[in-house]
N, C-alpha and C positions, 0 to 999 in steps of 0.2 A: 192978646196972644191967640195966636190960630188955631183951630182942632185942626187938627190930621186926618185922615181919610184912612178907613180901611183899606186893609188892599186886600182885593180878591183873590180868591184862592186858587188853586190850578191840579188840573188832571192829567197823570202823568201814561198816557197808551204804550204798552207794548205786549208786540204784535209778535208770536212765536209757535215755531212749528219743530218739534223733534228734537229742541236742546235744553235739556230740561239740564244739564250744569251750564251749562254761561249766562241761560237764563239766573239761574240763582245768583251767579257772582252781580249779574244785574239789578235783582231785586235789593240784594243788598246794599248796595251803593244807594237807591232810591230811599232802603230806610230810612239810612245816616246821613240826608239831607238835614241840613243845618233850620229848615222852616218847622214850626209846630206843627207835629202833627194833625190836628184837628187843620190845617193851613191849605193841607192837601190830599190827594189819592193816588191811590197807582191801582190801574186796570190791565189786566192782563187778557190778552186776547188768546184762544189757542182750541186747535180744532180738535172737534166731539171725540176722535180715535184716539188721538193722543194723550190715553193714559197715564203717562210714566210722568210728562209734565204736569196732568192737571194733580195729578196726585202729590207730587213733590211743593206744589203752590196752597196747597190745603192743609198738610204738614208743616211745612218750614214757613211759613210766610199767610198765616190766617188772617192778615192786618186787608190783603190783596182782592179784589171784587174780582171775580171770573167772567168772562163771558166767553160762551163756546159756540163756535163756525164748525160750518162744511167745509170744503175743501172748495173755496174760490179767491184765494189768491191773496195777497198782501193788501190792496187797496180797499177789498170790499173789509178785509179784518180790522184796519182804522178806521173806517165810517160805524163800525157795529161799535168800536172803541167811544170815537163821539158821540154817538145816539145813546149809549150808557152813562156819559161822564155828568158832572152836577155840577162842576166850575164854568166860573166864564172865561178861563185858559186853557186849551187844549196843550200839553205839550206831547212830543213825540220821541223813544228813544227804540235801539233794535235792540235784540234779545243779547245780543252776542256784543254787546257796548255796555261801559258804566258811567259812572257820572260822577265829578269832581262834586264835592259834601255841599256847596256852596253855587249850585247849577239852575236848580229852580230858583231859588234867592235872586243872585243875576239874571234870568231871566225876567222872573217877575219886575222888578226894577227897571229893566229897560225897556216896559210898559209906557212909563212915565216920561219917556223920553220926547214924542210924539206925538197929538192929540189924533192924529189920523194914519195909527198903525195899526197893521191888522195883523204885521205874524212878527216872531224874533227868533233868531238863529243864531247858534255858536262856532267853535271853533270844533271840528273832529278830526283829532288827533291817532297816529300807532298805537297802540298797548305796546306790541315789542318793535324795539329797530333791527327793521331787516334793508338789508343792500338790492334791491331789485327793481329795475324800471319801471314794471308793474306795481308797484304797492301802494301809487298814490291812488292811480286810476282804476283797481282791481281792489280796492280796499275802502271807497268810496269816503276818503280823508276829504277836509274843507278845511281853507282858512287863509283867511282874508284881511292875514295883519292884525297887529297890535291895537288898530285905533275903531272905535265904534262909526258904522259907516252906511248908508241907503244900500240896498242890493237888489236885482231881480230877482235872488229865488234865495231859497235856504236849503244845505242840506236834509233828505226824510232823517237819519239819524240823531239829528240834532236840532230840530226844527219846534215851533209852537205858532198857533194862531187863535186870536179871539174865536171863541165857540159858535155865537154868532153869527160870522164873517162866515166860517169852514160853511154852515149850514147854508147861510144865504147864496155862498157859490155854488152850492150842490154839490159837496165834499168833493171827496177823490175821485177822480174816476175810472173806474172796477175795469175799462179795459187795459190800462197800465199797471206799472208793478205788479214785481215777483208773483209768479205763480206756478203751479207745480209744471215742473218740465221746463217753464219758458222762461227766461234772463231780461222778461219785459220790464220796463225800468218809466222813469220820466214823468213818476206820476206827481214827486212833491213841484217838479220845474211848471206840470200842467196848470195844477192846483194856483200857484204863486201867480202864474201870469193870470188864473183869471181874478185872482184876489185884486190883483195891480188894477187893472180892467176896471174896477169897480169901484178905484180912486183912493184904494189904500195904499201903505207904504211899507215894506220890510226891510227891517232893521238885523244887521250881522251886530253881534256883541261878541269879543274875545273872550271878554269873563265867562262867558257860558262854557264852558269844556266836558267835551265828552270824549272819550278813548275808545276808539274800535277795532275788534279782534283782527288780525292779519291772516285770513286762510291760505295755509302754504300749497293748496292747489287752485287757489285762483291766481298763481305768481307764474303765470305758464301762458305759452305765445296762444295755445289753443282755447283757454278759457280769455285770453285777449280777444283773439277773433270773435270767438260767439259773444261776448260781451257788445263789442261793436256793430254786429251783426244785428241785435235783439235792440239795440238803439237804435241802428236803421229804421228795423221794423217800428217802434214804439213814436221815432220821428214823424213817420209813413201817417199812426193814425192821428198825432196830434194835429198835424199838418199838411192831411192830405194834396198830392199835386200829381199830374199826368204826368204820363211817360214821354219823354220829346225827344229829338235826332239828340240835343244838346245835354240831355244825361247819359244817353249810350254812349254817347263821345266821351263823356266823363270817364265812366265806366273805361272804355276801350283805352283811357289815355293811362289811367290808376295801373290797368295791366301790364303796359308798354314799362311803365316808371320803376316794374320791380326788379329791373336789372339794372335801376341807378342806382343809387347813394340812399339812405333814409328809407330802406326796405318795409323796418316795421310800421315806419306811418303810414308807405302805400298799402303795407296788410291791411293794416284796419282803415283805412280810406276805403278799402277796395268790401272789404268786410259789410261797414256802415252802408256805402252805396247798393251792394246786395239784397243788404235788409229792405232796404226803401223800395227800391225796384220792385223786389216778392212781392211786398204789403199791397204797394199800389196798383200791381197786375192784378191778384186776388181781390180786389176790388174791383178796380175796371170790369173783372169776369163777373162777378155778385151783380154788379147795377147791370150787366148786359141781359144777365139771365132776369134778373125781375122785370126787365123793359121785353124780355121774350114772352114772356109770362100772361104780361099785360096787353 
């Protein structure tokens, strides 16, 4: 008869700034995960000022390890997450999301699926049903079907990656995602490809389910635009590229098209190309001034 193998246990990051109730409804959900406690953790990230949160986390939730940031953004707040955590699963969830009782469990399981995986992602679902164009894409929803399947990247809301792996890529990187003021994004899509890059594999699981809050002011053509805009940009640094006749013409063609048919896709076409352009002008001008310099 075979022993069985321990299974590792997993750290659950989140990364919160100013909501100190959705936060809660979050923590909650992480307690009443269905794994023994001793099984797991949950870390709460949240910066030095923000009292009203750390306070309500040392109150209601003393089971929860603290770590407190400056104000630099969402990506450097999961690296501080990892550098803290003691499993060898990092998993990820946002402040304003909960998690089905049986979330880590699935997760952890679909571990086993693969000898040469390095992250696992689920499914992120509405909390409420709203009627809105914007809800999929303005509410950063994922889901990729009923059947367990390889993917390039995993939603940050719903995401996890050997601890290990996160480290040996050189975690997040701090010039993407959210940070104050800016809608910069693209940081788990970075992360994932370089994971890939280094011969691992990530795996979507259905069973994993997490539900994320629907803000009825990100359901607006305006916070469409800057959303596409700040992807622009965020494309711009992952993958920097020159300015050439053949994107102005892009540009100039996106403008022409918004007197056709399919207006709001040229918005945020035209939006995205924007951002990219900015990014990589402010560049071009950075390398010229250090080449004047020198």
């Amino acid at each position: 008869m075979g022993v069985s193998l321990p299974q590792p246990g997993l750290s659950v990051v989140v990364c919160t700034f100013q909501r100190p109730q959705d936060l809660a409804k979050c923590l909650v959900s992480l307690v009443r995960q269905a794994l023994p406690k001793d099984e797991y953790e949950v870390i709460v990230v949240a910066e030095t000022n923000d009292l009203a949160t750390l306070e309500m986390v040392r109150r209601e939730f003393p089971e929860a390890l603290i770590v407190t940031t400056v104000r630099k953004g969402l990506s450097a707040a999961r690296n501080c997450g990892v550098s803290t955590s003691h499993f060898p699963i990092v998993a990820f969830i946002d402040d304003d999301a909960t998690a089905e009782e049986h979330w880590l469990e699935n997760i952890r399981s679909a571990y086993s699926w693969k000898a040469k995986l390095g992250g696992v992602g689920g499914r992120v679902l509405p909390m409420e049903n709203l009627h809105s164009p914007y809800v999929g894409f303005s509410s950063s929803l994922f889901d990729k079907g009923a059947k367990e399947r390889l993917v390039d990247w995993i939603m940050g809301c719903n995401m996890s990656f050997r601890r290990d792996i996160i480290l040996e890529a050189g975690g997040f990187r701090e010039a993407l995602g959210r940070a104050h003021g800016k809608l910069m994004s693209l940081e788990d899509i970075d992360l994932a490809g370089r994971v890939r890059s280094m011969g691992y594999s990530l795996l979507y699981t259905p069973k994993a389910v997490v539900y994320h809050k629907v803000w009825m002011e990100r359901l607006t053509l305006l916070y469409q635009l800057r959303r596409s805009y700040w992807n622009g940009v965020s494309t711009e640094l992952m993958s920097p590229t020159r300015i050439t006749a053949r994107r102005i013409a892009k540009l100039f063609h996106l403008s022409i098209m918004l007197f056709s048919g399919k207006r709001l896709d040229r918005l945020e076409g035209l939006a995205y190309e924007l951002g990219r352009m900015g990014e990589s002008l402010s560049f071009s001008l950075q390398f010229t001034r250090c080449r004047t310099r020198n």
